[in-house]
N, C-alpha and C positions, 0 to 999 in steps of 0.2 A: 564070415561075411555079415556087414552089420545088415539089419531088417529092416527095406523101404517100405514106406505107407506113404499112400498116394489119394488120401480122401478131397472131396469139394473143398469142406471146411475143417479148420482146425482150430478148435475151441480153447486154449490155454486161459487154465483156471477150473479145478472141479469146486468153486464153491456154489453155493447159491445161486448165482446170476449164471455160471457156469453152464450147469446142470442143466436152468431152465432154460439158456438159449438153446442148448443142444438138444435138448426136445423140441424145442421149435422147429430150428431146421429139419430136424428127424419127419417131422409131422407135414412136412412143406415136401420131402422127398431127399432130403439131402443126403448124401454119404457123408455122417460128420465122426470126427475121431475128437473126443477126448480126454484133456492132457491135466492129468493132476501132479502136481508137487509133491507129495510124500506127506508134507504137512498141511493140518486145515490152514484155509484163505482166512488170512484176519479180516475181522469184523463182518465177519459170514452172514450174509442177509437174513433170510427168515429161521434160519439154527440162532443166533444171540436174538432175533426177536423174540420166536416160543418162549426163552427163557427171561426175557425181559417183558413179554406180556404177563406170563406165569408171577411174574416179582409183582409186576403192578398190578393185577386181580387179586394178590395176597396183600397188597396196602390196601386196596382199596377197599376190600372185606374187614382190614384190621378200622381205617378210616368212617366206614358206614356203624362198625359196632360205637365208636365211642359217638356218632352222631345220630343213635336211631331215635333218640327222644324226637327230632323233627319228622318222625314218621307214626310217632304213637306209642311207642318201646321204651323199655328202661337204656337207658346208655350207660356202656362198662367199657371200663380199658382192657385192651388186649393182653393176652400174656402170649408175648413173641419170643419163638426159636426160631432167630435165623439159619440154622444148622437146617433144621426143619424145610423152612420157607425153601432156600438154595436145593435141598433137594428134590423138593417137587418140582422146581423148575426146570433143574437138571437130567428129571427122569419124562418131563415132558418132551425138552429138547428131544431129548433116544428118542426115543418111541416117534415122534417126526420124522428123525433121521433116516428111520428105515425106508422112508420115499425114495432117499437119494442113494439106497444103495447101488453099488455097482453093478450088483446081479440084477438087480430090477432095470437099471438102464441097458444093461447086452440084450435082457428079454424085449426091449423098445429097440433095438436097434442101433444102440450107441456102440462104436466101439470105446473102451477105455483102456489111457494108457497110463501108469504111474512111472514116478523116478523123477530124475533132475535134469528139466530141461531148459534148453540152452542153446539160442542159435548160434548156428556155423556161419551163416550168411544171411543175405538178403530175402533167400526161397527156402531156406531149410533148419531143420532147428532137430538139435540131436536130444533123442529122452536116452539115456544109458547108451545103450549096444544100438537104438533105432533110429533111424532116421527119418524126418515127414517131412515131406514134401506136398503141399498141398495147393490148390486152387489160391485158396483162401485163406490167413489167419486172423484169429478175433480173438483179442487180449481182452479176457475176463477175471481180469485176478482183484484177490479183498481189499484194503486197506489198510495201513497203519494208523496208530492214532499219532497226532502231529503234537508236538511236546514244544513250547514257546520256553525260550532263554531268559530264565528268571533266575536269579542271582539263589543259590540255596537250595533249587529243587532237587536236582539228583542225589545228595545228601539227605533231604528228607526222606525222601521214597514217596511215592502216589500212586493211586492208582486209574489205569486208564477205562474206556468204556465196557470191555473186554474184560478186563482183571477183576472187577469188580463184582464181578459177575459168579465170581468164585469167593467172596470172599463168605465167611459163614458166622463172621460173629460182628456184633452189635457195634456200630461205630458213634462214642460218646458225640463228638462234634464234627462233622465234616465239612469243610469246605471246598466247595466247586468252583473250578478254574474255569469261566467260559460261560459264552451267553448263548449257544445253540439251542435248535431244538434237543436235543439229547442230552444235557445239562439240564436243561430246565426238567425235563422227564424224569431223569436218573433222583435230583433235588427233590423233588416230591417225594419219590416212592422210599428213599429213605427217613424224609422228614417222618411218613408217615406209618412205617416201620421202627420207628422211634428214636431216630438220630437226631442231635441238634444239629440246622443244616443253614451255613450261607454261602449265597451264590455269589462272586463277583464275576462281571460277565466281560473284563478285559474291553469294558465301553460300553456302549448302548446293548442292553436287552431287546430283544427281536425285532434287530436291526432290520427295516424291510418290510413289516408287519404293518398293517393299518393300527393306528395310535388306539381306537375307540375296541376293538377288540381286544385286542392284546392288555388295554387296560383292567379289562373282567378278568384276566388270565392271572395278569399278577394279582392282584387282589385273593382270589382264590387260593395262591399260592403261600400268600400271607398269612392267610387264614389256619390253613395247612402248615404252619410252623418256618416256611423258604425264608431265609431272610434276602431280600435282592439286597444288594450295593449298586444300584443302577450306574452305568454311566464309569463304574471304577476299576483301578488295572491295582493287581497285584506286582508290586514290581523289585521283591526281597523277604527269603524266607530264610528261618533263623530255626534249624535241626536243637533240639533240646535232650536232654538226660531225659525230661516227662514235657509228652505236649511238643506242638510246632506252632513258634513264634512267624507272623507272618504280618508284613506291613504292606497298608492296605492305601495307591493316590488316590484320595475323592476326587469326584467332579468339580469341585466347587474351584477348585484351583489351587495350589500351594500346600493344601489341607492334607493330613494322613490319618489313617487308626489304625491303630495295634491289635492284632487278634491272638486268640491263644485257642489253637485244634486242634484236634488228635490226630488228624488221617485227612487227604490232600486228593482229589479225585480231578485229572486233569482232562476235559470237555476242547478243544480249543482244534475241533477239525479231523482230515484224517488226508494221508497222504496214499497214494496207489504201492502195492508191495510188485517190485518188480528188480528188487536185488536178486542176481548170479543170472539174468536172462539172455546175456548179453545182446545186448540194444545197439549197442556201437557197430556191433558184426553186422546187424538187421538194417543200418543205417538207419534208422529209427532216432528223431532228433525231435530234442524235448521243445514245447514253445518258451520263448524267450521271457525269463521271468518268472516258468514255472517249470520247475525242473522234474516234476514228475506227472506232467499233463502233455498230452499226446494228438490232440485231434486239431487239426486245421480246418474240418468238414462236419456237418452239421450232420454227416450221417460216421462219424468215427473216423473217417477217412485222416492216412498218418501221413509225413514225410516218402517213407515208404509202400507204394501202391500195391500188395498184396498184403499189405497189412492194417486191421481197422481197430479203433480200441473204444469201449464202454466202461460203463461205471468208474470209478476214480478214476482211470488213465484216462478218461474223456470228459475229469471235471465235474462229474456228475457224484452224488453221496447219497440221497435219498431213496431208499430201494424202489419206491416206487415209479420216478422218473428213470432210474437205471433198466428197469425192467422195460418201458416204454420204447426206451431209447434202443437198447438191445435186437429188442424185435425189430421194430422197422431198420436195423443195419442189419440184422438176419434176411429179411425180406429183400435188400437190398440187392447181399450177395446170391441170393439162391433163384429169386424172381427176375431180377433187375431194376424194382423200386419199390419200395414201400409200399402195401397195401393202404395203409393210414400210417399218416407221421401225427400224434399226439400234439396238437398245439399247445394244449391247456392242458399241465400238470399240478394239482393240487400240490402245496407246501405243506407239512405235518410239526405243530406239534404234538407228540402222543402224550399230553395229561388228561388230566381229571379237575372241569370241563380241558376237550382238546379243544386246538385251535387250529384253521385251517385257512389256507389262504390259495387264492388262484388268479393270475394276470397279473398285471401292475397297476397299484391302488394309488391312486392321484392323492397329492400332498395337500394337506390343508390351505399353503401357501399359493397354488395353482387353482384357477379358476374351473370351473367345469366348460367342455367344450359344448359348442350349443346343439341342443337337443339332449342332452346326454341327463342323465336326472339317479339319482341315489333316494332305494329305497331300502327300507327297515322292516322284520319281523321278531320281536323280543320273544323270549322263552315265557314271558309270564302271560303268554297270550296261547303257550300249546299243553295241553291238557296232559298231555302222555309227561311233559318234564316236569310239569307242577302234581302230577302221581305220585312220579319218581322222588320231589322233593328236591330238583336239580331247573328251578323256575328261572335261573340265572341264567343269561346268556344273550345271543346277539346273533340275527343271520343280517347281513346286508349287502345290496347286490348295487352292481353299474350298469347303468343299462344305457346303449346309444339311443339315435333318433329313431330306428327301425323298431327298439324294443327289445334287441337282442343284450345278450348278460355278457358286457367283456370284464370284467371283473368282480370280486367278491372273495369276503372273510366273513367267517362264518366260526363262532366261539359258544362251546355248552357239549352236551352228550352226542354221540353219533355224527361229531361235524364231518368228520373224515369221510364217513359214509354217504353225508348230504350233499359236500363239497364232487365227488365221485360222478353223483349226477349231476350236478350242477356244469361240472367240466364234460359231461358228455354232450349237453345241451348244447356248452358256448362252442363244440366241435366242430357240432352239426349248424353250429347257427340258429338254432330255435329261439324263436320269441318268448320271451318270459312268461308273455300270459299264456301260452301253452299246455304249460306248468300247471295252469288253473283244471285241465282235465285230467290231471293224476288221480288215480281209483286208489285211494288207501283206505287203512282200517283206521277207526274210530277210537281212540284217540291214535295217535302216531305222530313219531320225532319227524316224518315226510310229510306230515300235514305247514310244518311250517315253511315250505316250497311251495307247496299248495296255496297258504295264505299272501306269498310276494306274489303269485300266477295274477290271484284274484286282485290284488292290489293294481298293479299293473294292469289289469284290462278293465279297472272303474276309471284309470283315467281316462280310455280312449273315447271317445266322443264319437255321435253316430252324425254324419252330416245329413244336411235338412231334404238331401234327395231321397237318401234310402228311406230319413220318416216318413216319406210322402208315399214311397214304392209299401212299404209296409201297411198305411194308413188304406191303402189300395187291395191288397193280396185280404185286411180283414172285411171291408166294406165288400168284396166278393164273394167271401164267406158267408155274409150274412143271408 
């Protein structure tokens, strides 16, 4: 007789996002059961980042040697073993891994179940021999990487964000298909691991992005060996005995160039992995147009009401808004709403400077609304990045009538981290010059928050009552 389980919630998907919602619930009180596939969740959130931050701290070590003459140092070129590099990342990865073991999650309170599951219906979803039945389901499964129909690619062979990740020897020219954050990232870390690297990014490069930041970003990337094709789509590749012939439409119109690569890295997205689930049984009905996006409700909410979906299946890619989103539909199910639903989620790109962004950044072509004013703090004004010899960069913020920060992009070292508070601020509503009584150390990359605070509170103006109440409080001092 097969085995019923009968928990609150049932988590499908032990990756990353998996894992940590089901701690959440755990931590909230929930009875949660989960449900792993046999195989890891592709594009597994902080397992391929360790290993892709590991990659990028080894370029960026390889990158600071040949530029330390701007620090006082002799400058030499590196002698790179990717065999090498791949495996510390790799052994990074493990030794992470051991957070998510299984046995550590029974010790928290999870149960876990593996095998291949698949629903029966609408309420129940079979893993092998078992059957669960629960409260609740929250489809947390990885990604696939999304592969665009380009005449010649599957002939060539490429690799995706994933695969590459494995790969252990040195790639003479590579070119990247895709203008993502994760392109642009991946582009670097090999440029400066010593590939020759261009990017065409299938259209506009950080499409989205405020122009004046994003302009530092490329530049640096330039510098760093990326070559951009701004603006240009691959659209015809030509498999060779030696080398891949690849034709390249410019922007310009009519125009083309002819490339000649080694090795073909395809950036162009990532779709949710939810083949042999069966969704049809679930009544689980995709939105029209997007055949593997799932959510009609701002909190996961599906076709199907006992069932809710995050990250990819809810459109979402960037682990850190996945993770945002997750929780408050955890809170949802187990509380009845949200403790906080994150309005304001930083955008990443993870180079070197990052670049970050948060809200929607008004176009050049659009007026500002009134009251509303854009302020600026350059890097070559914070003492900690001009140490560093990373004097480059840009924080600049939106502010309404009140003062308060509805938008900002923020480009140079640590933006991720700046951007973090920044979005905490615009959550809570804080006024920018608030900002001006942050206690940090001397120098430090948060003194330039500090410096928009202060900026922001020389404009305000005292009106002529208060000087007079003031003028009064000293004259009775005296």
């Amino acid at each position: 007789m097969a085995e019923i389980f009968r928990p609150e919630l049932c988590i499908v998907g032990a990756g990353a996002l998996g894992i940590a919602l089901a701690q959440h619930a755990r931590r909230l009180g929930a009875h949660v059961l989960l449900v792993g596939r046999q195989v890891p969740e592709p594009g597994d959130g902080p397992q391929r980042a360790v290993r892709f931050a590991a990659l990028a701290a080894s370029a960026a070590r390889a990158a600071a040697m040949r530029q330390a003459d701007a620090l006082g140092l002799a400058s030499v070129e590196p002698k790179i073993s990717m065999r090498t590099v791949q495996e510390r990342a790799r052994d990074l990865a493990a030794e992470h891994g051991v957070l998510d073991s299984h046995e550590r999650l029974a010790a928290l309170g999870i149960e876990v179940l593996t095998g291949t599951p698949r629903f029966v219906d609408g309420t129940t979803l079979a893993v092998g021999d078992a059957q669960v039945r629960p409260q609740a389901f929250v489809l947390a499964v990885g990604a696939e990487a999304m592969v665009p129909a380009i005449d010649g690619l599957d002939e060539a062979g490429y690799f995706t964000p994933d695969s590459i990740l494995e790969n252990a020897r040195k790639l003479t020219h590579l070119l990247v298909i895709g203008g993502d954050p994760e392109a642009l990232a991946l582009a670097q870390v090999f440029a400066r691991l010593g590939s020759a690297v261009t990017l065409v990014p299938q259209g506009p490069a950080l499409a989205g992005f405020d122009a004046e930041t994003s302009s530092i970003l490329m530049r640096a990337l330039a510098e760093d060996g990326v070559r951009v094709i701004d603006g240009a789509v691959v659209d015809a590749i030509q498999p060779r005995s030696q080398g891949i012939g690849v034709n390249v439409a410019l922007p310009e119109g009519g125009a083309s160039e002819a490339l000649d690569v080694s090795h073909l890295l395809v950036c162009a997205g990532h779709l949710a992995s939810l083949d042999g689930l069966g969704l049809d049984a679930a009544r689980l009905r995709p939105l029209r147009g997007q055949p593997r996006q799932f959510a009609v409700g701002a909190l996961g909410q599906t076709s199907n009401g006992r069932i809710r979906v995050v990250g990819a299946a809810a459109g979402i890619e960037q682990w850190q808004h996945a993770l945002g989103h997750g929780r408050a539909v955890i809170e949802a199910l187990v509380l009845g709403a949200p403790r906080r639903r994150p309005a304001y989620e930083p955008r990443l790109v993870q180079t070197e400077p990052a670049l970050a962004q948060i809200g929607r950044w008004p176009t050049e072509t659009k007026p500002l609304a009134t009251g509303h004013a854009i302020l600026r703090v350059g890097l070559s004004e914070n003492g900690k990045a001009l140490a560093e010899g990373q004097g480059r960069g840009l924080t600049k913020v939106l502010v309404n009538a009140k003062g308060q920060v509805v938008a900002a992009s923020l480009v140079g070292p640590q933006a991720g981290e700046l951007a973090g508070v920044l979005a905490l601020a615009m959550d809570n509503g804080l006024p920018l010059s608030q900002l001006a009584a942050l206690s940090v150390p001397h120098p430090s990359h948060l003194a330039t928050l500090v410096g928009l605070g202060e900026n922001h509170k020389a404009r305000e103006t005292v009106s002529p009552f208060m000087r007079r109440v003031g003028a009064a409080r000293r004259w009775l001092r005296i």
